[in-house]
Every structure is written in C-alpha cells, then in structure tokens.
C-alpha positions as CSV (number, residue, x, y, z in Angstrom):
1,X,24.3,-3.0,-41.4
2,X,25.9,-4.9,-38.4
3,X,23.7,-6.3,-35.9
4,X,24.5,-5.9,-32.4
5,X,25.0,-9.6,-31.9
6,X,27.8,-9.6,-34.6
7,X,29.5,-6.4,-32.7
8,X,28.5,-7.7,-29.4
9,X,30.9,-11.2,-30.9
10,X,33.7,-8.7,-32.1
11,X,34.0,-7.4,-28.8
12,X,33.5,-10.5,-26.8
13,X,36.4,-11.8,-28.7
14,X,38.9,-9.2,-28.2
15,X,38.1,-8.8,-24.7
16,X,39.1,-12.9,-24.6
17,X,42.3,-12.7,-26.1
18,X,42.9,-9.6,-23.6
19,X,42.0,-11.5,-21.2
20,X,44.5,-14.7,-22.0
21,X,47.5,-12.2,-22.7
22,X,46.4,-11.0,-19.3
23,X,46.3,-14.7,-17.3
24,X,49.7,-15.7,-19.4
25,X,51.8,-12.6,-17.9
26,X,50.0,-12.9,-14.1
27,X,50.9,-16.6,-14.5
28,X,54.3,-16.3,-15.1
29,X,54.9,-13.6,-12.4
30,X,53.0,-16.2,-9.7
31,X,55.2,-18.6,-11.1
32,X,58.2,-17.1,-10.9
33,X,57.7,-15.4,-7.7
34,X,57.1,-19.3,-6.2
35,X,60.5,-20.1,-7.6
36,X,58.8,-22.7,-10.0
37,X,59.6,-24.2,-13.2
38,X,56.4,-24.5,-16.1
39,X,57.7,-28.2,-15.9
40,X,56.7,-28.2,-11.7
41,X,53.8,-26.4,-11.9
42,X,52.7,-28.7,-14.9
43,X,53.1,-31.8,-13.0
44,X,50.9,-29.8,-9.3
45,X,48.2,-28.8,-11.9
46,X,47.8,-32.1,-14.0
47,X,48.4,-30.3,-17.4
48,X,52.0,-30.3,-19.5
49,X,54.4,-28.2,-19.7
50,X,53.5,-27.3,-23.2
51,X,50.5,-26.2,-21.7
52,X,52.1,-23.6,-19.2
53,X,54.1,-22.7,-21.6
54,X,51.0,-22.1,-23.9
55,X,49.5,-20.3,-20.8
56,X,51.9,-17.9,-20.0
57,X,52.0,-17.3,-23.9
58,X,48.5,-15.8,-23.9
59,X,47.3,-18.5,-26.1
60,X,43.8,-18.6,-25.8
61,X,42.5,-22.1,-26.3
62,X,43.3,-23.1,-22.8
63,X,40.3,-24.7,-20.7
64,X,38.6,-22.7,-17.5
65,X,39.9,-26.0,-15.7
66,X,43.2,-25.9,-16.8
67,X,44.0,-21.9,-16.2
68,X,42.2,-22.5,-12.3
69,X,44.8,-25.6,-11.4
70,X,47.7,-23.7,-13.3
71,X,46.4,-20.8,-10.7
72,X,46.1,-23.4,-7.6
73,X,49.6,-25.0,-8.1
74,X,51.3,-21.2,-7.8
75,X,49.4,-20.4,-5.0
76,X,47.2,-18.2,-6.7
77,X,43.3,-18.3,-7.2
78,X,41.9,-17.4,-10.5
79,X,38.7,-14.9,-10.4
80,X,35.6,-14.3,-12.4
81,X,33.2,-11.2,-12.9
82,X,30.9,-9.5,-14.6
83,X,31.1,-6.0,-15.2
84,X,28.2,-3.7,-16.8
85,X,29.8,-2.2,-19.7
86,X,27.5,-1.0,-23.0
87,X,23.9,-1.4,-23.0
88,X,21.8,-2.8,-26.0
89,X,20.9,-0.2,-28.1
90,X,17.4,1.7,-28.1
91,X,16.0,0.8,-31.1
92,X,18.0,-2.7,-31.0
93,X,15.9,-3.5,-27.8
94,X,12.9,-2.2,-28.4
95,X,12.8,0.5,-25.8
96,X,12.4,3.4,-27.8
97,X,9.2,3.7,-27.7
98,X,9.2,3.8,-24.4
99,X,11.4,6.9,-24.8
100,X,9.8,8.4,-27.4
101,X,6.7,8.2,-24.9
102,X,8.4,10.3,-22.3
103,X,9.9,12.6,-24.7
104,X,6.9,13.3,-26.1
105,X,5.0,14.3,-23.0
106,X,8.4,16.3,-21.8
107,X,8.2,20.3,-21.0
108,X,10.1,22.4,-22.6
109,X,12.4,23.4,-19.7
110,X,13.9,20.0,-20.3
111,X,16.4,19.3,-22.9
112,X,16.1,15.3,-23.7
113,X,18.6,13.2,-24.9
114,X,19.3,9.5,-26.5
115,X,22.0,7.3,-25.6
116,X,24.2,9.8,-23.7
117,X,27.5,7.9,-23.0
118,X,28.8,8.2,-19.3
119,X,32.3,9.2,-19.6
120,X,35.0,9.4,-22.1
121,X,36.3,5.9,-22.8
122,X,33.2,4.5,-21.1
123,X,31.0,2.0,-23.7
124,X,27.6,3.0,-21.5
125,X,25.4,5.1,-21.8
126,X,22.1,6.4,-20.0
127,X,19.4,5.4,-22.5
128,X,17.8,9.1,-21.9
129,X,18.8,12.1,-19.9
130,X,16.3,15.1,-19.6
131,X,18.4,17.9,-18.6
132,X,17.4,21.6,-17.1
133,X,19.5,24.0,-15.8
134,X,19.0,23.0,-12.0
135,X,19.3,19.0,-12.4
136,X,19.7,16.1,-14.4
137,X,17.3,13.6,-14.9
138,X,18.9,10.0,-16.0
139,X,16.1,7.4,-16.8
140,X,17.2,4.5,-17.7
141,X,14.3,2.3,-19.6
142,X,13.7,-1.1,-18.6
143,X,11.6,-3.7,-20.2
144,X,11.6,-6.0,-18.1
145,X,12.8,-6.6,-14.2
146,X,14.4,-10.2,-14.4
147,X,16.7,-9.4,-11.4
148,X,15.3,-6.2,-10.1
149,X,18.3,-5.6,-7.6
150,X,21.0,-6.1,-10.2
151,X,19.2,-4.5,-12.8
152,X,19.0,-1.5,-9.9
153,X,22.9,-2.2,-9.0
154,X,23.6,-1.3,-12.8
155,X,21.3,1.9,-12.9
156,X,23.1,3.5,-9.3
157,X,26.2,2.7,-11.2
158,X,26.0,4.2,-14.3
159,X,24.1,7.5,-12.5
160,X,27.3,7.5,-10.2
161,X,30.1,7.8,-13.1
162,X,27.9,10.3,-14.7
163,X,27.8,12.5,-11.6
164,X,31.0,12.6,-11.2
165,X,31.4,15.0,-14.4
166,X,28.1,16.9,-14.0
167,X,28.1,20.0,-11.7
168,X,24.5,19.6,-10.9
169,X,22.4,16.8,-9.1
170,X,21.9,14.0,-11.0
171,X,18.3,12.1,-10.3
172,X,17.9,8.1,-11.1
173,X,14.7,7.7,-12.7
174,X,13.8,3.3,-13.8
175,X,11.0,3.6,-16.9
176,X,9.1,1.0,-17.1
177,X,5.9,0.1,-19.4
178,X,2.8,0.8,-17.8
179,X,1.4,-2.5,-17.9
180,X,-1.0,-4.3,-15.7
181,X,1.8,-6.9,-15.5
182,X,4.8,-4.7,-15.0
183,X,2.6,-3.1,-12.0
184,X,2.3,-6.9,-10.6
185,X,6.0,-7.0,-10.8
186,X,6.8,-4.4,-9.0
187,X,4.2,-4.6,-6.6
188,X,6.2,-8.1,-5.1
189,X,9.1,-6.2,-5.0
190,X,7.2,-2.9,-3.5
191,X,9.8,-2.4,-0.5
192,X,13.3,-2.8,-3.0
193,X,12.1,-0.2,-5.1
194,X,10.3,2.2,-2.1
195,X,14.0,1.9,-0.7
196,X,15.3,2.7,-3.5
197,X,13.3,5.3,-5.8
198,X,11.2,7.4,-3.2
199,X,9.6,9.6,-5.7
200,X,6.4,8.4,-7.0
201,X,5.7,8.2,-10.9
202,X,2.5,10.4,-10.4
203,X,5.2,12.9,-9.1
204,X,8.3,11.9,-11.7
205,X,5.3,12.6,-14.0
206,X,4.4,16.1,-13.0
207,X,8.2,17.5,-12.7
208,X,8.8,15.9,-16.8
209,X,5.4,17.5,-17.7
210,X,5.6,20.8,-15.9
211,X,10.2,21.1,-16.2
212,X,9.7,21.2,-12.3
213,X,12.7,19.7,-10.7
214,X,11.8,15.6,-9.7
215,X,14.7,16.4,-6.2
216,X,14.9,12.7,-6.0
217,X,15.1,9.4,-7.8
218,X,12.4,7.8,-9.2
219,X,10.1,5.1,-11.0
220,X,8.4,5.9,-13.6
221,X,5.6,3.7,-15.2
222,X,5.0,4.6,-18.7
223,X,1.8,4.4,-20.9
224,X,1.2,4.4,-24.3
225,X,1.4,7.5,-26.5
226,X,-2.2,7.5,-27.3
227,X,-2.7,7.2,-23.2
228,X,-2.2,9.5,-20.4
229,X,0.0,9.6,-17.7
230,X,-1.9,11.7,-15.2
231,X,-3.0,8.9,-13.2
232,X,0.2,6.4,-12.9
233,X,1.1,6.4,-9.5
C-alpha cells in the first residue's frame, strides 16, 4: 500500500510542473506586453536567452532566483503561498484515536463521520463531523498546537467552505488530547482560543454526550477511552 509520503511526492510534483507551465505562459504575456525580446529580458535578468526561452516553455528545472529576475526585468514580481489543501490522514497521523474517543462517548442523536471531504473537487476534509438534524458539529483533531493561530486560520477555513453547502449551522469544534501538557499549551495561549472557541469543553462535552445542540464553537480536550470526560473544562 502507498504511504502518504509517496502520494504526498506524486502530488507535489504535478502541482510543480503546473506551476512552471503556469510561470512560462504569465512570463511571456509580461514579456510581450513590455514590448521585450527573451534576448532583452535575458540580458536585465542576468540569465540567457535559452533560459527565457526555457521559462516561458514551462520547463521546470529553472532556479527560484532565476524565475524572480526573469519576473523583475518585465516589470512583474513573482509571488509565493501556501494554501491548506488535504490533511494527513487519520490513521496516517495518529489521530484516530482521538476520534474514536469522541465517537465512542457520542449520543445517539448524532450521526458521526470520518474524513468528510469539504466540497466537490476540494482534497480536504474535516477529520470528524457529528451531525443532528439542527446543526453540524466539525471537529477537527489536533495533536499538537505548533502555530496555534494558523493551525486555527486552517480550521475557520475549512468550516467556512463546508458551510457554504450545508443548510444548517455549522459549529468549529479543535480536539485536542487531554494531556497535562496540551492543558499547559493552551493555557499560554488562553486569550487566542477564548476569542476564538467560546464554548467550554465541559460544555462541548455535555451537548456530544446528551445530542444537545453545542450553539457555538468549541475546544474540546479529550481523555483516554478508559477515562472520563465529565470533568474537562
């Protein structure tokens, strides 16, 4: 079976030579719209014309350096993001047990699923969504909070496209594991996520275990199967 490294290197790659097809017809355009030759803007941007040429080509063994002066010299500027796209799977990442945790203590009322994607033609997906016939919960499960506000950023995004195709209210729930460091975590970062998710876990908790509507997003520490979640607050 592949690993999602290999499929994560597939789709890295393709995305690259998208990408250089992509720089090699906006380059051309630029150029052509600044009544340049591959030749002049060669000679502005320190490379060769074979290199332009190679450029506007969508060949892509061209440097980052290179592409940014080919950019510079048609009085362009070449730009760089990230964009949250698929997440690592569940039981890649080691996060379904954290979902099987929640599942397990989840009422009836709710109907729980795994790795729902967001949209048609969209590679994310919520890692769990409990749903009931008067809201949707999205929890998305994170191990760790290495950049709390991006990681948060990421979460509001992915709820957002999913709302847009779901008649009722959609509620952000982050789960985390119920861990004496997690809780030291987010206690230094106690006024991001109070801003953020106003609904306590201790409440989260009681809406999953009783299929009461949560009305509001959410944190959500998570304990052990074999432990109780009455008293995470």
């Amino acid at each position: 079976m592949r690993t999602y490294r290999s499929r994560a290197r597939d789709r890295g790659s393709a995305r690259a030579r998208q990408l250089a097809m992509t720089f090699g017809r906006e380059l051309r355009m630029a150029r052509t719209t600044a009544g340049l030759t591959q030749s002049q803007v060669g000679r502005m941007a320190g490379v060769s014309q074979q290199a332009v040429s190679l450029a506007e080509a969508g060949v892509g063994e061209i440097t980052l350096p290179a592409r940014c002066q080919m950019a510079a010299a048609c009085g362009t500027e070449l730009g760089w993001r990230l964009y949250p796209t698929a997440t690592i799977r569940l039981r890649d990442s080691g996060q379904l047990a954290i979902a099987q945790a929640i599942v397990t203590r989840t009422h009836s009322t709710w109907q729980p699923r795994l790795e729902v994607p967001i949209a048609i033609g969209d590679l994310r997906a919520a890692d769990l969504m409990l749903a009931s016939a008067e809201e949707v919960v999205h929890i998305e499960i994170e191990r760790l909070l290495v950049d709390a506000q991006a990681q948060i950023r990421a979460a509001q995004l992915k709820r957002a496209a999913f709302a847009e195709r779901e008649a009722r209210p959609v509620r952000l729930v982050i789960a985390v594991a119920d861990t004496r460091s997690t809780r030291a975590q987010i206690a230094g970062i106690r006024s991001v996520i109070q801003a953020a998710f106003p609904i306590s876990s201790r409440r989260t908790w009681t809406s999953i275990r009783t299929g009461t509507p949560v009305g509001g997003d959410g944190l959500l520490f998570v304990p052990r199967l074999s432990a109780t979640p009455a008293d995470a607050g």
